[in-house]
N, C-alpha and C positions, 0 to 999 in steps of 0.2 A: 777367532773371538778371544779376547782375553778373560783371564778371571774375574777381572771387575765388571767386564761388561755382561759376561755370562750370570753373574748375581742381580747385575741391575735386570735383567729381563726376566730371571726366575723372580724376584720380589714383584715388581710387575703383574705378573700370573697370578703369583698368590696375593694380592692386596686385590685382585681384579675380582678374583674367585670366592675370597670372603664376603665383599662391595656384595656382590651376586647372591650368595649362599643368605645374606642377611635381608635381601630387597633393596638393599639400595642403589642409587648410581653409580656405572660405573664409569661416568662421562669426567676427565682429567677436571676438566674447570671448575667440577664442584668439591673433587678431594677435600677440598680446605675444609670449606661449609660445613661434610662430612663430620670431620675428625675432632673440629673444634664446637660441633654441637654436640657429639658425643661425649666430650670432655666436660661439656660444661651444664651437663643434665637435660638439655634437649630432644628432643625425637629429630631427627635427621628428615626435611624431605623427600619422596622420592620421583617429585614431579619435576619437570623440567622449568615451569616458571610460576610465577606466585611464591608464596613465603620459601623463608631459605631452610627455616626448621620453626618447629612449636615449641611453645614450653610451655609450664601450667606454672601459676603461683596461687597459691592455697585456696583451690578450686579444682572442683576433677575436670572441668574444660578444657581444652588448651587450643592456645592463643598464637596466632601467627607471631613472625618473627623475618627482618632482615638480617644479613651476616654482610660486616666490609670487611676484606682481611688485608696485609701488606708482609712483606718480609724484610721491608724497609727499615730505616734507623728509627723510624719514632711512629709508634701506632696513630692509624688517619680511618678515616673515610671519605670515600669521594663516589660522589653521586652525582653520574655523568651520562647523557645519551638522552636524557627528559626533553620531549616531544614539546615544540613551540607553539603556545598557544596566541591566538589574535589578539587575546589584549590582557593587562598585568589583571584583573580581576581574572578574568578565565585560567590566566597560569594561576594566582594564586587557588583560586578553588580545584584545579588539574593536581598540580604540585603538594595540598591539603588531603586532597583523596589518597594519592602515589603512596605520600609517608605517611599518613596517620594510619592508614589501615591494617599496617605494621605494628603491633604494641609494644615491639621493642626493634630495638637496630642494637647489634654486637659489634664491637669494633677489636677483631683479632691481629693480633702482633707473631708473628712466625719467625724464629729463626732460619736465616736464611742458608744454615751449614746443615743445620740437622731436620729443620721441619719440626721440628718442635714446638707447641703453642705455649709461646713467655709470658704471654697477658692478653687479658679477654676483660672489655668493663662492655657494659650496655648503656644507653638513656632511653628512655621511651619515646615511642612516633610525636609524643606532643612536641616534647623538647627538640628535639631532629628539627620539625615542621619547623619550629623558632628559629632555629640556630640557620638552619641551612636558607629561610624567606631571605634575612636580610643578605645572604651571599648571591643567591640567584636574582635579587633585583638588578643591582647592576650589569648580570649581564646578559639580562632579561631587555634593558635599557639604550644596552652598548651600540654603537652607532658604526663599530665596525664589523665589516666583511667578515664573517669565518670561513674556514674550505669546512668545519662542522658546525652549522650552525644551533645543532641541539643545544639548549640548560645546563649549567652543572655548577657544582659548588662541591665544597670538599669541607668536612670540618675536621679541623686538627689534632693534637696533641692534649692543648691547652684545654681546650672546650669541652672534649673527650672526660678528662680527670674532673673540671673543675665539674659538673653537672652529671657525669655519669656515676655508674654504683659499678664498684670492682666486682669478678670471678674471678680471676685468676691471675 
């Protein structure tokens, strides 16, 4: 084994052993969700599905939360795998439930050399519900074939900045 690979699997242990030592997951998929809700004043979930983390805003409650992240050129969200309903009212009231119940969605940007979280903004489930209805009609609509025929839409860059509130 070399020395790099001998480090990459002691850091491994120990990022595992912390995850552990603190309650939280130590499942690879949700690392991100982890790190960047920690970063960004969050409580980290540590359930396997349902919100990604809570956060309170000047309220001792706290409030669920979605987390999208990407290591990609330009911070996104993509909200993909949404179960087909029979008819565009029942997706909109399915698809209504899904995000609002969320009071915020985070959309993380990860450098993809170091892991490092460069930018974090939110919008809240209302905003989401808007921005993502009119992406999912059309292909709620679409009249072709998919090998997935699940819902999905993705909001951008653009939409992200123009309507979200900065962290980080």
């Amino acid at each position: 084994m070399s020395p790099e690979h001998e480090r990459i699997i002691n850091a491994w242990y120990e990022i595992n052993e912390a995850l552990s030592a603190a309650g939280l997951s130590t499942d690879p998929r949700k690392f991100r969700e982890t790190v960047a809700s920690i970063l960004t004043d969050c409580r980290p979930s540590t359930e396997k599905s349902g919100p990604d983390c809570y956060f309170t805003e000047d309220q001792e409650e706290e409030d669920p939360a979605e987390r999208k992240s990407t290591s990609g050129k330009n911070i996104k969200g993509s909200y993909t795998g949404q179960s087909n309903q029979s008819t565009w009212a029942e997706q909109v009231k399915y698809t209504e439930k899904k995000i609002k119940e969320m009071k915020r969605h985070y959309f993380d940007l990860f450098c993809p050399k170091t892991g490092r979280l460069l930018d974090s903004w939110y919008l809240t489930g209302d905003k989401v519900f808007e921005i993502l209805l009119t992406k999912i009609k059309g292909d709620f609509h679409s009249p072709k074939q998919k090998a997935d025929p699940r819902i999905k839409g993705t909001l951008c860059m653009t939409e992200i900045k123009k309507y979200g509130t900065k962290v980080i």
